[in-house]
PyMOL Python script that loads the backbone (N, CA, C, O; Angstrom):
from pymol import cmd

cmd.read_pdbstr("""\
ATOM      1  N   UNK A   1       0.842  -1.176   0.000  1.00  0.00           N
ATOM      2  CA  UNK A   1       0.000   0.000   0.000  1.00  0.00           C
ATOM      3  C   UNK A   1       0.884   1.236   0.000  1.00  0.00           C
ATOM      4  O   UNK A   1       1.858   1.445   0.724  1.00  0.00           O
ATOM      5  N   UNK A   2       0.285   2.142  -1.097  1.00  0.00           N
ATOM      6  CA  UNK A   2       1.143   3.201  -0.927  1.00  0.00           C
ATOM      7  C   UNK A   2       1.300   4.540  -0.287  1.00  0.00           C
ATOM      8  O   UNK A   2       0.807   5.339  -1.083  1.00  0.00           O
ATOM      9  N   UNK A   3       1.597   4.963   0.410  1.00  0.00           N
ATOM     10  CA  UNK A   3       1.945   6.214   1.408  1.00  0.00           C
ATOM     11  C   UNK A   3       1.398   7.319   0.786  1.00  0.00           C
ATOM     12  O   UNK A   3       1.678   7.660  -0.363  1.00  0.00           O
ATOM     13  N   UNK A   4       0.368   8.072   1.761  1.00  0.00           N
ATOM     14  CA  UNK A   4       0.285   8.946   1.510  1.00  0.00           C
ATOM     15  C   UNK A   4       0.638  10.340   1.508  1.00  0.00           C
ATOM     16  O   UNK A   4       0.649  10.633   2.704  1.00  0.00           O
ATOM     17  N   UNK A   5       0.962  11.468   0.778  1.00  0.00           N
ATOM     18  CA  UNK A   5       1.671  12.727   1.192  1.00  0.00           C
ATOM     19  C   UNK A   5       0.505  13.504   2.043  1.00  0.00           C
ATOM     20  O   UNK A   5      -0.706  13.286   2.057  1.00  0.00           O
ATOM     21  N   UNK A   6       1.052  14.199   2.543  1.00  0.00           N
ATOM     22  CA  UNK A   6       0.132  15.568   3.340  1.00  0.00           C
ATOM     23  C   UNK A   6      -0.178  16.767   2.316  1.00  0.00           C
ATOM     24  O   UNK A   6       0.589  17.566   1.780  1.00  0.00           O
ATOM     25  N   UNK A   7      -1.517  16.618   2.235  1.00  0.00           N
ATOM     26  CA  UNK A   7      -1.185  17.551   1.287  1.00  0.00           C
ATOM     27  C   UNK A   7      -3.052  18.800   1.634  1.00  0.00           C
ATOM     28  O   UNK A   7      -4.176  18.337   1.825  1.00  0.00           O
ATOM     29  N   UNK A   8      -2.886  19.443   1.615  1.00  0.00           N
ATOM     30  CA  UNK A   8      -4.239  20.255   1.582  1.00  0.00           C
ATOM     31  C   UNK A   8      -5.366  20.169   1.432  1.00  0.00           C
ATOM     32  O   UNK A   8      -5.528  19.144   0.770  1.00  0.00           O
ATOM     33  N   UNK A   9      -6.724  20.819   1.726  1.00  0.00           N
ATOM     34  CA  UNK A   9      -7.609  20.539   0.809  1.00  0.00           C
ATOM     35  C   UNK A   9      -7.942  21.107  -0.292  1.00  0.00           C
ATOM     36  O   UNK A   9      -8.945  20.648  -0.839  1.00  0.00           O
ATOM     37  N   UNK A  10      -7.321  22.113  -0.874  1.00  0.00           N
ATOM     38  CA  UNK A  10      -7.020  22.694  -1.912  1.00  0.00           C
ATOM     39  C   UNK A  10      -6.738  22.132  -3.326  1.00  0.00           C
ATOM     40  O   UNK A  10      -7.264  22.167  -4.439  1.00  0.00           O
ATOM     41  N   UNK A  11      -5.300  21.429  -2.543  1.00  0.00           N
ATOM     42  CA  UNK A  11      -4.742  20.438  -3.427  1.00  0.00           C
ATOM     43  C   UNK A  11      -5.044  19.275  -4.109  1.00  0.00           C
ATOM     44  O   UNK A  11      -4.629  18.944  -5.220  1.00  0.00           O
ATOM     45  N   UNK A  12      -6.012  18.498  -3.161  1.00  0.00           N
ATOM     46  CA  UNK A  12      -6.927  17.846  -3.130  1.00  0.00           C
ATOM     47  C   UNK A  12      -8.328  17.829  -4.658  1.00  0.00           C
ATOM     48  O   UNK A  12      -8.732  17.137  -5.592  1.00  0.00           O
ATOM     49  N   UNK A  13      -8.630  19.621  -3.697  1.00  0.00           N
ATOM     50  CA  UNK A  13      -9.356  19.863  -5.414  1.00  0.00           C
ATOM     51  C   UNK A  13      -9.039  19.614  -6.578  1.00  0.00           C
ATOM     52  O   UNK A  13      -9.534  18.989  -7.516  1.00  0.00           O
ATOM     53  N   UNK A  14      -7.863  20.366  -6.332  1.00  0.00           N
ATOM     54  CA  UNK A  14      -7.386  20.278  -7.925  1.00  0.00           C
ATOM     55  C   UNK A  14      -7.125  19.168  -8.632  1.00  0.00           C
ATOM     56  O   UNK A  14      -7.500  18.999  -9.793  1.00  0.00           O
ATOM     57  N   UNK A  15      -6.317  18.174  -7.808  1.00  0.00           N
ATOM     58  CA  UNK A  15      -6.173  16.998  -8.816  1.00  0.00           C
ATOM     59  C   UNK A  15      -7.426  16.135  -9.219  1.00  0.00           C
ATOM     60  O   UNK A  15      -7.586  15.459 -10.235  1.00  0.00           O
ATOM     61  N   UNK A  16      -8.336  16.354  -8.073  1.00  0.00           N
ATOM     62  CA  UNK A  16     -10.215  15.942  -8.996  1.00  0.00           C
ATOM     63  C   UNK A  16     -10.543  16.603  -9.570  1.00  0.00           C
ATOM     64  O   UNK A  16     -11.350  16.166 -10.390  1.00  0.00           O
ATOM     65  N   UNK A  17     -10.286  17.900  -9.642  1.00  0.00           N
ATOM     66  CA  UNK A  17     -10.573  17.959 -11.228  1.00  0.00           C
ATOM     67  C   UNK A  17     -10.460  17.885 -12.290  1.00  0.00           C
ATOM     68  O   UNK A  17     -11.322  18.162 -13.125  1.00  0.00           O
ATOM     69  N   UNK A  18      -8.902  17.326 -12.571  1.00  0.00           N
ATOM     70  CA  UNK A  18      -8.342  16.299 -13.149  1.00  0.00           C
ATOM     71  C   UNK A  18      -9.117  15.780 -13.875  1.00  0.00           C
ATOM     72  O   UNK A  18      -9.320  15.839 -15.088  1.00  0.00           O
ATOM     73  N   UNK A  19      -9.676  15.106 -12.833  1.00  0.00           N
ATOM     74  CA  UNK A  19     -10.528  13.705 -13.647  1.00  0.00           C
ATOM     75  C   UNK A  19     -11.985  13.947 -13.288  1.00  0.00           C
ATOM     76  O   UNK A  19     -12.569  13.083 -12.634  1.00  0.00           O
ATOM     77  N   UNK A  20     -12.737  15.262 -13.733  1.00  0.00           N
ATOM     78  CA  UNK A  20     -13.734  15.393 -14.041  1.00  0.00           C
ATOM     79  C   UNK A  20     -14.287  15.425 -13.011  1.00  0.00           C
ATOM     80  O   UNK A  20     -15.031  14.445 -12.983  1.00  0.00           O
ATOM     81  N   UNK A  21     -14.382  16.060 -11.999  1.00  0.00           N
ATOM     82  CA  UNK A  21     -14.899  16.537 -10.735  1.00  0.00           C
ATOM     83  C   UNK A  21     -15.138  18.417 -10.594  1.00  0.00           C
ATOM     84  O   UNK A  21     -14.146  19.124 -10.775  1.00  0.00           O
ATOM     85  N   UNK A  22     -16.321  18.988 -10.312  1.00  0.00           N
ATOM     86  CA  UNK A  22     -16.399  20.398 -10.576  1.00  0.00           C
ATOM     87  C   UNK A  22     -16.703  20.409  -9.053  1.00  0.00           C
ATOM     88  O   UNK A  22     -17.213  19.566  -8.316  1.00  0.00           O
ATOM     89  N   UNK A  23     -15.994  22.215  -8.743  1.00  0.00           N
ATOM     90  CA  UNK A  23     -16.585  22.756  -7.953  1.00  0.00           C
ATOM     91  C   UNK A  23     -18.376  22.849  -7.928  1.00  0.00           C
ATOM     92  O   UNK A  23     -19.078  23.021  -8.925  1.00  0.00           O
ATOM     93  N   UNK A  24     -18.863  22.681  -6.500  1.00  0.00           N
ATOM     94  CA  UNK A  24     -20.798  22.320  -6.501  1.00  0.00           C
ATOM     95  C   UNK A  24     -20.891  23.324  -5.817  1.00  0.00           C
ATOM     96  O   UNK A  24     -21.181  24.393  -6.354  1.00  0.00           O
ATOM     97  N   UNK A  25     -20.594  23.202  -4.014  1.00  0.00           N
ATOM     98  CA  UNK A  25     -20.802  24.721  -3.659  1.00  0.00           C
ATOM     99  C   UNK A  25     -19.828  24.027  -1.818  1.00  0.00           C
ATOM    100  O   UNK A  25     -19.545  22.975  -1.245  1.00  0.00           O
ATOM    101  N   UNK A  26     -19.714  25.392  -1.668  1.00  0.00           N
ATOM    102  CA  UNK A  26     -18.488  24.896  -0.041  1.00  0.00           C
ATOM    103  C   UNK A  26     -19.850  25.767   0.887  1.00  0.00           C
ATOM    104  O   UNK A  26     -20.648  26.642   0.552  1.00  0.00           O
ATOM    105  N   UNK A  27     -19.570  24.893   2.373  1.00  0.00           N
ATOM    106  CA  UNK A  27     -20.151  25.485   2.919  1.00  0.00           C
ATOM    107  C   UNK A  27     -19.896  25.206   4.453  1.00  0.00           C
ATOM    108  O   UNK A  27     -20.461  24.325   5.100  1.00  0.00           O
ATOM    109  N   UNK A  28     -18.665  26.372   5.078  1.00  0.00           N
ATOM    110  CA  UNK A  28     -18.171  26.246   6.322  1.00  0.00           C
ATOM    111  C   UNK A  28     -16.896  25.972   5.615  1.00  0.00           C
ATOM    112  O   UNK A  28     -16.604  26.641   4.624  1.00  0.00           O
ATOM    113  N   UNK A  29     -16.139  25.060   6.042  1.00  0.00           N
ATOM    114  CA  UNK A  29     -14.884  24.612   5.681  1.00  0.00           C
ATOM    115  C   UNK A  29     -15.000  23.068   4.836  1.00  0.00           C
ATOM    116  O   UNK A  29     -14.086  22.257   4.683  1.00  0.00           O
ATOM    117  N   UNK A  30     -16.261  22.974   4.409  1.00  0.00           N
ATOM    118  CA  UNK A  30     -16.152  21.922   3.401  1.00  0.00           C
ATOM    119  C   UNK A  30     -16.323  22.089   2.167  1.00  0.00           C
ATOM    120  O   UNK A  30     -17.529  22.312   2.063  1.00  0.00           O
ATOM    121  N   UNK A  31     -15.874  22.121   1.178  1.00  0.00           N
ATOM    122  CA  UNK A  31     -15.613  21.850  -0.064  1.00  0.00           C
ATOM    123  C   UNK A  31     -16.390  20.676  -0.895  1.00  0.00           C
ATOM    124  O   UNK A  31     -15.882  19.568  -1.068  1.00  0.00           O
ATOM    125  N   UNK A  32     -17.769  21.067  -1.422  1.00  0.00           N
ATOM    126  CA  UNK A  32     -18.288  20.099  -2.476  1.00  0.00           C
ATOM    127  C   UNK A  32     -17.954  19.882  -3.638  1.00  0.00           C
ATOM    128  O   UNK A  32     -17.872  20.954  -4.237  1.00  0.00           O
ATOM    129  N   UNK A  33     -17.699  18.966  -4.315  1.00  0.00           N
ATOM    130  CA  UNK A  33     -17.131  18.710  -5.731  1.00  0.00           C
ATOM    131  C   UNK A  33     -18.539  17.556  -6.095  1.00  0.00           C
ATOM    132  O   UNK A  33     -18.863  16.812  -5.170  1.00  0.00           O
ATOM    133  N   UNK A  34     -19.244  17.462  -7.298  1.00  0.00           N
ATOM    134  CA  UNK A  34     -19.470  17.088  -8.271  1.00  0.00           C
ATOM    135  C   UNK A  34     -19.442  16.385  -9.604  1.00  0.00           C
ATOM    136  O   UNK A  34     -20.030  16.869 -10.571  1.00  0.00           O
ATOM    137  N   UNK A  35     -18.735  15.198  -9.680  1.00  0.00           N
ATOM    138  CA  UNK A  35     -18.977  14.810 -11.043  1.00  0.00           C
ATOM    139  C   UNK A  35     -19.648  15.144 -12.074  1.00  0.00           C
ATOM    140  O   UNK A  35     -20.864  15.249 -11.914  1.00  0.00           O
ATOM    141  N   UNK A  36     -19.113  15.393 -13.342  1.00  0.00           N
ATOM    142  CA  UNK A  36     -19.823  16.191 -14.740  1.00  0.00           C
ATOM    143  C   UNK A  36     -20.295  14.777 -14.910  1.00  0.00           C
ATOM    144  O   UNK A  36     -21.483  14.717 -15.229  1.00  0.00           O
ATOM    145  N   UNK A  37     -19.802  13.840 -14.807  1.00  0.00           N
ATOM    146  CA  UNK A  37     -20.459  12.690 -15.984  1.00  0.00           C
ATOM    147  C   UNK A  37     -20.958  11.684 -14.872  1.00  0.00           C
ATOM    148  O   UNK A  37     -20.824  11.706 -13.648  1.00  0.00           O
ATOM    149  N   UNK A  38     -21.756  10.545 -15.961  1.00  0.00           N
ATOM    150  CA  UNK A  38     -22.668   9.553 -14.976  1.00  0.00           C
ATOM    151  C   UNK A  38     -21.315   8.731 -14.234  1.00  0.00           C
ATOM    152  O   UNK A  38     -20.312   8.616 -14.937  1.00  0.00           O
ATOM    153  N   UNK A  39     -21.280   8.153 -12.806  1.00  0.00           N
ATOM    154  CA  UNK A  39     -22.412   8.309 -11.794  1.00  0.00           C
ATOM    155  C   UNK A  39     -22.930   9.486 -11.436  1.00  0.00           C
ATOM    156  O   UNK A  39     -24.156   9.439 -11.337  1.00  0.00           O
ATOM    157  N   UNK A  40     -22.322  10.805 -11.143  1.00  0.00           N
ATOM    158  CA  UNK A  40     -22.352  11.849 -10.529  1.00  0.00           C
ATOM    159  C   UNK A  40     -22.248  11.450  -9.156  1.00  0.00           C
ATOM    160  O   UNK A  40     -23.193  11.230  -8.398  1.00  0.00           O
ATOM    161  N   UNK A  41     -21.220  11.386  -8.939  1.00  0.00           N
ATOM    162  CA  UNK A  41     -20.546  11.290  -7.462  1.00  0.00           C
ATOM    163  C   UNK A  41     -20.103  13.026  -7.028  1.00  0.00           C
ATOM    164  O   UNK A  41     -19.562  14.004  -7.545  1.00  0.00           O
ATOM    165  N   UNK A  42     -20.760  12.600  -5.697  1.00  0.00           N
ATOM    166  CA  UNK A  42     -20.185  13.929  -4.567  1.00  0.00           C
ATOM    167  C   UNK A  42     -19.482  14.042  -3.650  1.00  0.00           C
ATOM    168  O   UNK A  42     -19.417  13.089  -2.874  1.00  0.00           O
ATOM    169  N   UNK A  43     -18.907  14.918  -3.461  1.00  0.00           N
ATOM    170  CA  UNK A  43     -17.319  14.242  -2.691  1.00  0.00           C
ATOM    171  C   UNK A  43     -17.207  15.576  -1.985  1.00  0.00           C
ATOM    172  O   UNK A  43     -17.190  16.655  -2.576  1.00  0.00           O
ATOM    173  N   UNK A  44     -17.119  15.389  -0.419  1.00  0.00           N
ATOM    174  CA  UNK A  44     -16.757  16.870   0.411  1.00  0.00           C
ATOM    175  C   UNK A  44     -15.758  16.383   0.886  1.00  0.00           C
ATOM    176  O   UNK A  44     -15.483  15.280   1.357  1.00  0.00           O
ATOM    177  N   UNK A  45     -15.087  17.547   0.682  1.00  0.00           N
ATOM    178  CA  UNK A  45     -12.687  17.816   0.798  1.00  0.00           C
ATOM    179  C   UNK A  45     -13.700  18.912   2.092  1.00  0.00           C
ATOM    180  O   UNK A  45     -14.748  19.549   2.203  1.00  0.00           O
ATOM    181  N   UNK A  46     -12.637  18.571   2.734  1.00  0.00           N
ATOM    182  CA  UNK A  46     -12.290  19.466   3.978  1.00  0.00           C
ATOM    183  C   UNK A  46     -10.878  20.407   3.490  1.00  0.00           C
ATOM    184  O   UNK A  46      -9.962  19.923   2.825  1.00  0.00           O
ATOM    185  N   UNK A  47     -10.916  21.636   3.903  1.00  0.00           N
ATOM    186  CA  UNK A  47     -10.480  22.856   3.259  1.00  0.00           C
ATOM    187  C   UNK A  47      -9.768  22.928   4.683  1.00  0.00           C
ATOM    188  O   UNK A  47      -9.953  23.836   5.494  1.00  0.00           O
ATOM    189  N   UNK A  48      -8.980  21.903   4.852  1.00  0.00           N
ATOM    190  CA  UNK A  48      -7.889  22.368   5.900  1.00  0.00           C
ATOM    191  C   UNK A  48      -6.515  22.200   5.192  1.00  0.00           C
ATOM    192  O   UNK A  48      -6.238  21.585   4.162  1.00  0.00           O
ATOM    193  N   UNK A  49      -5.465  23.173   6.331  1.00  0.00           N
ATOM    194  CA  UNK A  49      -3.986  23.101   5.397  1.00  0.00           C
ATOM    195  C   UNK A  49      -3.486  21.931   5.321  1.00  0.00           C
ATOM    196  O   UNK A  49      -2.507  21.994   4.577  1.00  0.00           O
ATOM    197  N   UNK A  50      -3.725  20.385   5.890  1.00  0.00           N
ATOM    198  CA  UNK A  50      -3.576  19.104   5.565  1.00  0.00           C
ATOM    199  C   UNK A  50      -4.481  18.122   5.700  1.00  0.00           C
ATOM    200  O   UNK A  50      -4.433  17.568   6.798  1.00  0.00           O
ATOM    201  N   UNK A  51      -5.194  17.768   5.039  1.00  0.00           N
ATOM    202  CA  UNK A  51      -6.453  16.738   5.380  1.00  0.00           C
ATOM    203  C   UNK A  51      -5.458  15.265   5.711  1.00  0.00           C
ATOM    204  O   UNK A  51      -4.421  14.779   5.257  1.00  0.00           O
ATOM    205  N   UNK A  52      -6.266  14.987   6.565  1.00  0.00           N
ATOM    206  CA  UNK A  52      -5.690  13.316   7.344  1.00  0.00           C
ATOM    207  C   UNK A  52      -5.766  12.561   6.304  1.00  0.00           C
ATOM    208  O   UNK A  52      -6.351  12.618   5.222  1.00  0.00           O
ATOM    209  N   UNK A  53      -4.660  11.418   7.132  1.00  0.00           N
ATOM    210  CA  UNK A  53      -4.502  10.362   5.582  1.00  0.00           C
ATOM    211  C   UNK A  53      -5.641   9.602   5.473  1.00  0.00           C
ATOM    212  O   UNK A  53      -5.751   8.858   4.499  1.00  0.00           O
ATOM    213  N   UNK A  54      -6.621   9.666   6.413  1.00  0.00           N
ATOM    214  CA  UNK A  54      -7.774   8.320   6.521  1.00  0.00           C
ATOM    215  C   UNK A  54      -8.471   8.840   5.949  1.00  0.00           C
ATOM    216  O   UNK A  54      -9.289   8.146   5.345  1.00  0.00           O
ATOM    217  N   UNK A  55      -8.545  10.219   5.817  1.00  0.00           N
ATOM    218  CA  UNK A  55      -9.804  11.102   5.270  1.00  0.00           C
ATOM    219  C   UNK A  55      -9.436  11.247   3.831  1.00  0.00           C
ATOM    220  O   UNK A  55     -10.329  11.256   2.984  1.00  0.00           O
ATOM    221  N   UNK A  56      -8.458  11.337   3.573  1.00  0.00           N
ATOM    222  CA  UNK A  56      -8.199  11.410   1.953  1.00  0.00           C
ATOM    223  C   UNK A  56      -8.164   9.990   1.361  1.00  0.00           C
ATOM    224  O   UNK A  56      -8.722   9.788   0.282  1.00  0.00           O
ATOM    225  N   UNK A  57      -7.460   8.879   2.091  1.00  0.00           N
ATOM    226  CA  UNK A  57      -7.832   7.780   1.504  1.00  0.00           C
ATOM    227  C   UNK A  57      -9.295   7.401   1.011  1.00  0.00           C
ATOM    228  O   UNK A  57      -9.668   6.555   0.198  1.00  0.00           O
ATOM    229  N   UNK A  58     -10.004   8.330   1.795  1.00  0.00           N
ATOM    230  CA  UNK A  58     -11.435   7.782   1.998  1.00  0.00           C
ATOM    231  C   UNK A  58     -11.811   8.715   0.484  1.00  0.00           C
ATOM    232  O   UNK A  58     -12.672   8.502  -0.369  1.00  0.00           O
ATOM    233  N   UNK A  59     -11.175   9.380   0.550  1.00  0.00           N
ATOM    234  CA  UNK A  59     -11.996  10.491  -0.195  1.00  0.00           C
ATOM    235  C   UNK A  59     -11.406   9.725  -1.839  1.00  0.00           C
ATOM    236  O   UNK A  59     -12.062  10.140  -2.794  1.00  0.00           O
ATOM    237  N   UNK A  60     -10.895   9.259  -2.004  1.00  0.00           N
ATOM    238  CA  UNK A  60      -9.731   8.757  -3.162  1.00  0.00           C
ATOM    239  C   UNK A  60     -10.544   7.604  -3.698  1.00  0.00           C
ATOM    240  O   UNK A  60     -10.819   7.431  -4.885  1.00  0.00           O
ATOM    241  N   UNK A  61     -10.971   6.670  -2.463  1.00  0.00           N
ATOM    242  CA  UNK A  61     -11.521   5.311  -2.793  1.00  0.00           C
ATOM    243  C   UNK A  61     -13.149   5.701  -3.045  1.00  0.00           C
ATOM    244  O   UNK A  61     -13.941   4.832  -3.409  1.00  0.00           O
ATOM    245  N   UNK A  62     -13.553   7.075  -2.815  1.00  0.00           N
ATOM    246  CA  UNK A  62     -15.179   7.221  -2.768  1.00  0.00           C
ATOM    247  C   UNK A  62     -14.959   8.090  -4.617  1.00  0.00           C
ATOM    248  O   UNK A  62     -15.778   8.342  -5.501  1.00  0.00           O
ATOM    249  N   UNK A  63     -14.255   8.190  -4.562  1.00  0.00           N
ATOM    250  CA  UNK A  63     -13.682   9.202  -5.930  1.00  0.00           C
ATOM    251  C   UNK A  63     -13.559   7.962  -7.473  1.00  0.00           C
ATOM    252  O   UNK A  63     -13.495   8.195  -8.680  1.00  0.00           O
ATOM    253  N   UNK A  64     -13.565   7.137  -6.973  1.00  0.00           N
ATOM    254  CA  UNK A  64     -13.078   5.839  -7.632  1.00  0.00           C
ATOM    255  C   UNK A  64     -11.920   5.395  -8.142  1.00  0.00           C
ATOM    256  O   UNK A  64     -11.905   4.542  -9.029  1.00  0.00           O
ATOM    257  N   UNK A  65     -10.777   5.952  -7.610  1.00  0.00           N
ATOM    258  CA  UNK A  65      -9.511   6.511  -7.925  1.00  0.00           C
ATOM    259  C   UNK A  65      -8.745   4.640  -6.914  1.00  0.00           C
ATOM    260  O   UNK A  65      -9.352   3.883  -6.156  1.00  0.00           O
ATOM    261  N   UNK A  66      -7.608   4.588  -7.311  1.00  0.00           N
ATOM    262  CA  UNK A  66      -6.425   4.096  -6.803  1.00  0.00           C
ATOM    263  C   UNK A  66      -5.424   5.146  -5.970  1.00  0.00           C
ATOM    264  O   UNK A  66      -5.177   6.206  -6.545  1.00  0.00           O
ATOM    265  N   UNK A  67      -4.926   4.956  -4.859  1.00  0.00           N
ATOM    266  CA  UNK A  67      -3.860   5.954  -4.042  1.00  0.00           C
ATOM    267  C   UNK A  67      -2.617   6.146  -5.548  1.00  0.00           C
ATOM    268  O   UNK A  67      -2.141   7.278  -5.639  1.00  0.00           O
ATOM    269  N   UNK A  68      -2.235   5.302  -6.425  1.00  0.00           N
ATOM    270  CA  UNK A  68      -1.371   5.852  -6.999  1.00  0.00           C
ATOM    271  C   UNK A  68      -2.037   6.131  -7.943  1.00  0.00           C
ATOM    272  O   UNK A  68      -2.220   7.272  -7.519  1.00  0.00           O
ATOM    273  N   UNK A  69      -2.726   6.126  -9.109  1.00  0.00           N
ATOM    274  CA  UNK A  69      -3.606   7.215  -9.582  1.00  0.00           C
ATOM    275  C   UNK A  69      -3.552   8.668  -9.210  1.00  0.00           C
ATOM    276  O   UNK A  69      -3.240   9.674  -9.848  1.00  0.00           O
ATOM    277  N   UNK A  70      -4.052   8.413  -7.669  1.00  0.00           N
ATOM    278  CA  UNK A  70      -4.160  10.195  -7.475  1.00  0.00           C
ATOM    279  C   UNK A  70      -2.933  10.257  -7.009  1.00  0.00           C
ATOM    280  O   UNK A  70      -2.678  11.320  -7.574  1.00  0.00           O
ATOM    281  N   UNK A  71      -1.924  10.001  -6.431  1.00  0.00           N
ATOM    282  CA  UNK A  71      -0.849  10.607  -6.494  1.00  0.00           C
ATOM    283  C   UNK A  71      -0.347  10.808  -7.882  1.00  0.00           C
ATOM    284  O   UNK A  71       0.616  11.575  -7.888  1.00  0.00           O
ATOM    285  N   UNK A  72      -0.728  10.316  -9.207  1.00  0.00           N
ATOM    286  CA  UNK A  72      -0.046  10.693 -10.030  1.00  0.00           C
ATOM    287  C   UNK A  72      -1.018  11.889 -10.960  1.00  0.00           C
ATOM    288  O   UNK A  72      -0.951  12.289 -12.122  1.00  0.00           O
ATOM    289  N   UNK A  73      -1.706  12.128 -10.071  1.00  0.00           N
ATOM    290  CA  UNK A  73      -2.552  13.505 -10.790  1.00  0.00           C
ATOM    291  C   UNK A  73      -1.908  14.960  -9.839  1.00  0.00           C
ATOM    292  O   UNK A  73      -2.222  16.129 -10.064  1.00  0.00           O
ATOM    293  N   UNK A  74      -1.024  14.513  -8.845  1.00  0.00           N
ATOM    294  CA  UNK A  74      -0.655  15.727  -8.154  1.00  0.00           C
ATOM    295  C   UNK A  74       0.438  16.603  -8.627  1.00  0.00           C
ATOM    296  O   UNK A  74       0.719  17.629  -8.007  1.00  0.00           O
TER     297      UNK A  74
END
""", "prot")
cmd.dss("prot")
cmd.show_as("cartoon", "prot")
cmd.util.cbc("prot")
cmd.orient("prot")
C-alpha cells in the first residue's frame, strides 16, 4: 500500500478535477465537488492546510480513484 503525502484541501481539489470533478458549492470549511459525468458522485474535501490520511484515503476510494492514480494527478 502506498503512502500517503500531506497535502491540503485545496490540493486535493485540484487533482479531482483532473478527472472530471467540478466545484458544486463549499459550505463552512467543506468543499463540495461534483462529477460532470454519470455516476455523478459527490465528494466533500475538507479545506484544511492538511487533510488526514484516513480522510483522503477515503476520499480517493469514494472518488473511484487508486492511491497511486491520485498521487499521479498531483
Amino acid at each position: 500500500m502506498s503512502r500517503l503525502p500531506g497535502i491540503s484541501g485545496r490540493d486535493v481539489v485540484k487533482a479531482l478535477e483532473k478527472v472530471g470533478y467540478g466545484f458544486d458549492h463549499q459550505r463552512g470549511s467543506h468543499i463540495v465537488l461534483r462529477q460532470a459525468i454519470h455516476p455523478h458522485r459527490r465528494l466533500t474535501i475538507p479545506d484544511h492546510d492538511e487533510v488526514a490520511r484516513g480522510t483522503l484515503r477515503a476520499i480517493i476510494r469514494q472518488a473511484g480513484l487508486t492511491v497511486d492514480e491520485f498521487k499521479a494527478l498531483l
